[in-house]
N, C-alpha and C positions, 0 to 999 in steps of 0.2 A: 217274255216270260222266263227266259232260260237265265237273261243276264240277271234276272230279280234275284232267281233261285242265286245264283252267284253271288251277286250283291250281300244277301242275306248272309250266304255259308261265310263270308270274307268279314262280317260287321266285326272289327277290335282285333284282324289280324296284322293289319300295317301299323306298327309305329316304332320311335326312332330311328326309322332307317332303314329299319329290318320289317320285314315282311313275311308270312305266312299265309301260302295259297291253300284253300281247301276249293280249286276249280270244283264245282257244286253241277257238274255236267253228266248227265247220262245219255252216252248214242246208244241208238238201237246199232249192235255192233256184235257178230258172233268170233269175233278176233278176241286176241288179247286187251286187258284191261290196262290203263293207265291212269296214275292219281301224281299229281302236283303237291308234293311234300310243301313245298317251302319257295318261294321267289325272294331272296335275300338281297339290300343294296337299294333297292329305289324308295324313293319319297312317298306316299302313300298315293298322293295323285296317279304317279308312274306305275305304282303298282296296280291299281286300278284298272289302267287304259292297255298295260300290258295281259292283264284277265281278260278282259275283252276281245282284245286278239286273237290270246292264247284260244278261246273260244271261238272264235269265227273261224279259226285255219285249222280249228280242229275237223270241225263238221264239215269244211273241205277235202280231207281226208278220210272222213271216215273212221276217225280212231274212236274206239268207247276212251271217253275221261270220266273217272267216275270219283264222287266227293272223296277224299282224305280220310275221313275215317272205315271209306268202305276194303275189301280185299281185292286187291289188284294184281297183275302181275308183272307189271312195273311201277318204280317209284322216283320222281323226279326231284330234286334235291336242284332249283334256280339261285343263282348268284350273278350281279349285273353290278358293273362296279363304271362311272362317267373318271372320266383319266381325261385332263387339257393339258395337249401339248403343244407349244408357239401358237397360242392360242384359237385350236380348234379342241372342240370336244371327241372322242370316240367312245363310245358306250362295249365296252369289253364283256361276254357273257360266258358262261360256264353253265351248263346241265350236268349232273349227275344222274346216271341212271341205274337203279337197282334194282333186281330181282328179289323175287318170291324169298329166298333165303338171304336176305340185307347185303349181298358180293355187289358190288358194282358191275354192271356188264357193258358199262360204256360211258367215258366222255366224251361229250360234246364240246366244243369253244370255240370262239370267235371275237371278230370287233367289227364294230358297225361306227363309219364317220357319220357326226351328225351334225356336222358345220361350225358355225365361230361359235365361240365360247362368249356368255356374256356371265355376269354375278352369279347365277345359278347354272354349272354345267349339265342341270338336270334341262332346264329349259329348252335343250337343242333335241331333247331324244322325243321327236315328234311320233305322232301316226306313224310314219313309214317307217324310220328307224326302227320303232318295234315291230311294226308285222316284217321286215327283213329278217331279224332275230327270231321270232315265231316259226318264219317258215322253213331257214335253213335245219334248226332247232326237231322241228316234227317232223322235217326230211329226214334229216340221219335218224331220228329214233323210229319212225316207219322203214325206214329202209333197214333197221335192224330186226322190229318185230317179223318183217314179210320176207326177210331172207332177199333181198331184193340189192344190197349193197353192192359196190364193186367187189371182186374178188380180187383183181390186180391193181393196186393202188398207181394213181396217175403219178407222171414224173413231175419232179418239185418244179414248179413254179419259176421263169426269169424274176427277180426283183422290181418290182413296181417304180416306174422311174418316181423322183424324191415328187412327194406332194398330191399324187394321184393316187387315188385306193380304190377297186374294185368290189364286186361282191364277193364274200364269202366261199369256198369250191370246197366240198368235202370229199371224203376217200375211206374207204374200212377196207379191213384185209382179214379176213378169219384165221384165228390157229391155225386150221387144218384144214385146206379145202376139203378133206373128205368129211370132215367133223357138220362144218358151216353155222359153227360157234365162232364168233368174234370176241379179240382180246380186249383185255381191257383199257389200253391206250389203240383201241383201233382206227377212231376216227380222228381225223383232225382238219383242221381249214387251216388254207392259206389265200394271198390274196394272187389277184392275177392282175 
């Protein structure tokens, strides 16, 4: 029922390329609200299977998502861009997350490998690849709405030996631990 509702909110918002989520999701949720501005970059199919996702790991979490045109108090702003380098694919992504008053209150980013590259580099950003992205994705923005982030950002990462890529690992640092407002380049991923 949920994904129809979705289905429906989403008819005529993918095309060339570009995509517009109206995630069409209501949790029973007394937290803050979030609405999916826009999924920018995938094929319409991708955009699709990525809604889906986005949907199943929501209600793993618990976050109310609630349609695009409703009042939220976050607004997400997706862009997912397939990059083939010596021919593997990586699906590279960026969230935008906006407050009540349109400030950004946080980037999200990452890159997810998602194997050899054939004609279509969209073709490798399977199932997994996306709920990867998904989940790292409504981690850092849960761990922002619930205060729940790190405070002491972890130390940078050894360099991935050439060829091996890990999962995604994020990190926030608030302004001012006494505030427990986070900047706006708070989060970032690196690989491990």
């Amino acid at each position: 029922m949920m994904l129809l509702a979705i289905g429906c909110g989403l008819g005529g918002c993918a095309g060339g390329g570009a995509a517009s989520a109206s995630l069409a999701m209501a949790s029973a949720g007394s937290g803050p609200t979030v609405t999916f501005e826009s999924i920018d970059g995938p094929p319409p199919q991708i955009f699709q299977r990525m809604v889906d996702v986005l949907d199943s790991e929501s209600k793993l979490r618990s976050l109310a998502i609630v349609p695009r045109e409703s009042q939220a108090a976050y607004r997400v702003r997706s862009y997912l861009a397939a990059e083939v380098s010596h021919g593997r694919t990586v699906i590279a992504w960026v969230w935008d997350v906006y407050d009540q008053n349109q400030q950004r209150a946080l980037r999200l980013s990452g890159e997810e490998p998602a194997g050899k590259s054939g004609r279509d580099a969209w073709a490798s950003a399977d199932d997994l690849v996306l709920r990867k992205i998904a989940q790292a994705g409504l981690s850092g923005l849960s761990g922002m709405i619930n205060g729940t982030a790190p405070v002491d950002p972890p130390p940078a990462p050894a360099p991935a030996p050439a060829g091996k890529r890990g999962p995604a690992v994020a990190s926030a640092e608030p302004i001012s631990p006494a505030s427990g407002e986070f900047s706006v380049s708070a989060l970032g991923y690196s690989e491990h």
